[in-house]
TITORTI-441638 format. One record per residue (C-alpha): y, x, z; chain; residue in one letter. Coordinates in Angstrom, 1 decimal, padded with zeros to 4 digits, always signed. Each point is the difference from the previous one (the first is absolute). Last residue first. Example, Ala and Ser with C-alpha at 12.3 -4.5 7.8 and 13.67 -1.06 7.14 Angstrom:
<site><v>-001.1</v><u>+013.7</u><w>+007.1</w><kette>A</kette><rest>s</rest></site>
<site><v>-003.4</v><u>-001.4</u><w>+000.7</w><kette>A</kette><rest>a</rest></site>
//
This chain:
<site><v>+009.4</v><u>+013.9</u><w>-033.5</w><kette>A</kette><rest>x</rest></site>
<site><v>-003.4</v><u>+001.9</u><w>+001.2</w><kette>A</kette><rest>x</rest></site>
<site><v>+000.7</v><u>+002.0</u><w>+003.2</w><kette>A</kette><rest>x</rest></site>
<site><v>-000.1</v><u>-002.5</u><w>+003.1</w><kette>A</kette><rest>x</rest></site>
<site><v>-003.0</v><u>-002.3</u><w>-001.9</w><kette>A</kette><rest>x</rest></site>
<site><v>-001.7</v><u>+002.7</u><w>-001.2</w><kette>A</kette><rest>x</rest></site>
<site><v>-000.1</v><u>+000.9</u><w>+004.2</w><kette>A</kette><rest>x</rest></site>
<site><v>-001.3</v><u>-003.4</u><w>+000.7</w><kette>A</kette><rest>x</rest></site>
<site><v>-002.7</v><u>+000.6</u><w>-002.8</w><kette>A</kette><rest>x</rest></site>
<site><v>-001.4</v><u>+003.3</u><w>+000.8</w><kette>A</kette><rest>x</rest></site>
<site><v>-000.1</v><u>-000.9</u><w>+003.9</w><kette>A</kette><rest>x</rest></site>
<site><v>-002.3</v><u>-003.0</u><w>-001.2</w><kette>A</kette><rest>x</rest></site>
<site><v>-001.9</v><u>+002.3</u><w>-002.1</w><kette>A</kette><rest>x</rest></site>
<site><v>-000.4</v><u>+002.5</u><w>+002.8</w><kette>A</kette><rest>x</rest></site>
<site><v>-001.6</v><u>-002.9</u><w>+002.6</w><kette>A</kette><rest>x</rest></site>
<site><v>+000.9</v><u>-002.7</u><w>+002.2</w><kette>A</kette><rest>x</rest></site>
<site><v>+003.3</v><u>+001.1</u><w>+000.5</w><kette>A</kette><rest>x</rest></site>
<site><v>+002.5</v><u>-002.2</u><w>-002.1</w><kette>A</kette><rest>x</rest></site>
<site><v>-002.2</v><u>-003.2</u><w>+001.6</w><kette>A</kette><rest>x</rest></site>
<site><v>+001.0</v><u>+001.6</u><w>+003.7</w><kette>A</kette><rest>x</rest></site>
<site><v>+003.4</v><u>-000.8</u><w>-000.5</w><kette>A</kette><rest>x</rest></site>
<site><v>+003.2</v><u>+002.0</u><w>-000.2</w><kette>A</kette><rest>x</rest></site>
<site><v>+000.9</v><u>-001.8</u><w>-003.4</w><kette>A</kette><rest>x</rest></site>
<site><v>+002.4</v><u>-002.4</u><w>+001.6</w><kette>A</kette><rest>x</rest></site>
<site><v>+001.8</v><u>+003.3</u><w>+001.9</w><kette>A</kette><rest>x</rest></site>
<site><v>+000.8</v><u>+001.1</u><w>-003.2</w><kette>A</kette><rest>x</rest></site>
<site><v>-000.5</v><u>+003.4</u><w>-001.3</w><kette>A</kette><rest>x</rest></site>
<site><v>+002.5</v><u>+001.9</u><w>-000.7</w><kette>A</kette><rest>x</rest></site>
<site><v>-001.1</v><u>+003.1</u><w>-003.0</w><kette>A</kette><rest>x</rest></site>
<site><v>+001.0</v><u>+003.5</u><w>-000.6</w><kette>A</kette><rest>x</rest></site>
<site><v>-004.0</v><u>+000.3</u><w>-000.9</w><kette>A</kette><rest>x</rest></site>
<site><v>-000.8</v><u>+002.9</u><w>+003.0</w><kette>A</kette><rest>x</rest></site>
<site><v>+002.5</v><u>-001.3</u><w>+002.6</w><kette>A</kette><rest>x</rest></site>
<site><v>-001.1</v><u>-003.9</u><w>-000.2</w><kette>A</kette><rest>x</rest></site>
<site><v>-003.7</v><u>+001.2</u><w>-000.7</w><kette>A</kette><rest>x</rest></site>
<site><v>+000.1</v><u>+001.7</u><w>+003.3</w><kette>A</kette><rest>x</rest></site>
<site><v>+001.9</v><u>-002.6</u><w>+002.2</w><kette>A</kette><rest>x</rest></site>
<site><v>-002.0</v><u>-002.7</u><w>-001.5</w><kette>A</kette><rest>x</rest></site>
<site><v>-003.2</v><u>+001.9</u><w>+001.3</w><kette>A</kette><rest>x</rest></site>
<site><v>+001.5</v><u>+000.5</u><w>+003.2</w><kette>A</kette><rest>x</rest></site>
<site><v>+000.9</v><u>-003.5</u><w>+000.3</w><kette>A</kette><rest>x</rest></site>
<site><v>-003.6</v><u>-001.1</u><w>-000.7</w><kette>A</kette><rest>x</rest></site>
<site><v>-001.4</v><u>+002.3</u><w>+002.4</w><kette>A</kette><rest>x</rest></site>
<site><v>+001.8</v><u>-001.8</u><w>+002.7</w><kette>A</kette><rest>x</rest></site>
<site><v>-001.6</v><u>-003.6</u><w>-001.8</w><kette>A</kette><rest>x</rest></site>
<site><v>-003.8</v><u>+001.6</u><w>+000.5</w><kette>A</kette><rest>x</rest></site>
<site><v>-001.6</v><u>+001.8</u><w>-003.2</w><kette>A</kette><rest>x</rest></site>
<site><v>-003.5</v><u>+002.0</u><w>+000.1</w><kette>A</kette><rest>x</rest></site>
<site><v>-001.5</v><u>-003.3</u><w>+001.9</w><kette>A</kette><rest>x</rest></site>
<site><v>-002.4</v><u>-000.6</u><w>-002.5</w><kette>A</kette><rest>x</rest></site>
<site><v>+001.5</v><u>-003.2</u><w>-000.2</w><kette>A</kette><rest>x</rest></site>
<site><v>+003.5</v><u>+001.3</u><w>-001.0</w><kette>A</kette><rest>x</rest></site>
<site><v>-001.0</v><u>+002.6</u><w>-002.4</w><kette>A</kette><rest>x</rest></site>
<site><v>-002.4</v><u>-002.1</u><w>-002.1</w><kette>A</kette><rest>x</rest></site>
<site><v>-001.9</v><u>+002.0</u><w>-002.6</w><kette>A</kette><rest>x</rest></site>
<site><v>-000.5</v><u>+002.9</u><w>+001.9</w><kette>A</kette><rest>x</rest></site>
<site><v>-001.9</v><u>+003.4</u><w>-000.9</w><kette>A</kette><rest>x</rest></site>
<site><v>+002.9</v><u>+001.5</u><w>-000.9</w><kette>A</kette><rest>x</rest></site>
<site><v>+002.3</v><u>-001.4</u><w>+002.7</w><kette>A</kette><rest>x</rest></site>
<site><v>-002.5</v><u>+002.2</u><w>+002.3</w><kette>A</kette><rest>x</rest></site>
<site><v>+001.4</v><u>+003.1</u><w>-001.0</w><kette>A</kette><rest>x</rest></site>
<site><v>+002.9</v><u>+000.1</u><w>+003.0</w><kette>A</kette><rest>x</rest></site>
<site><v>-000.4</v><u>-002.8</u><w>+002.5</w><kette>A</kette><rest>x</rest></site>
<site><v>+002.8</v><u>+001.6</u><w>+002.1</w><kette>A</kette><rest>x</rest></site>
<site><v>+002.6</v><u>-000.5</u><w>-003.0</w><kette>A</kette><rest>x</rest></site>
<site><v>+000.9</v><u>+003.4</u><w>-002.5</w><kette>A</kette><rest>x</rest></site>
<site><v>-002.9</v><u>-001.7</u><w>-001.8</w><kette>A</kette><rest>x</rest></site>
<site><v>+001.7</v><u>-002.9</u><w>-001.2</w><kette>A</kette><rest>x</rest></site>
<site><v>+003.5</v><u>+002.0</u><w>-001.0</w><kette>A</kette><rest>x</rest></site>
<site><v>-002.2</v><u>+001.7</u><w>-002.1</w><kette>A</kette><rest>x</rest></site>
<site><v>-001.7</v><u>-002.7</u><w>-001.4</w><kette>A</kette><rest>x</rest></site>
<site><v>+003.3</v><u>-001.6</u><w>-001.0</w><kette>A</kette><rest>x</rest></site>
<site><v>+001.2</v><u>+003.4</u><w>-001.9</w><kette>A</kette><rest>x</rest></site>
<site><v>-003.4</v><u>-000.1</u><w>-001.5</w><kette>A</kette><rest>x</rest></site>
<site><v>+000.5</v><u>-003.3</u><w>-001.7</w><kette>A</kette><rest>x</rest></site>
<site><v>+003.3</v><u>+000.2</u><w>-000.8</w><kette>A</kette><rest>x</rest></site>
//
């Protein structure tokens, strides 16, 4: 899951710099449009709906945080 999320990272403007970040959103690598891509991506890669409720910034913040919400979608 991990590499699938990087991926999808990295295909984003900022490219390789989300491995040098710990904090996506203040380092500016991660603004709210970006966020909608993201979900977009990991919605169509995991076979997964994210909720609107979890389309916020603290589900962002860095790969971990990604990690979770999508466990979240695909665990259960």
């Amino acid at each position: 899951m991990k590499d699938i999320i990087m991926e999808i990272l990295k295909n984003l403007d900022n490219g390789e710099a989300f491995e040098n970040s710990e904090n996506f959103i203040d380092d500016g690598l991660i603004d709210s449009y970006q966020m909608v891509e993201i979900v977009d991506e990991l919605e169509s890669e995991f076979d997964i709906e994210i909720s609107g409720r979890d389309i916020i910034p603290d589900n962002f913040v860095n790969l971990a945080a990604i990690e979770n919400l999508v466990a979240k979608y695909t665990e259960g």
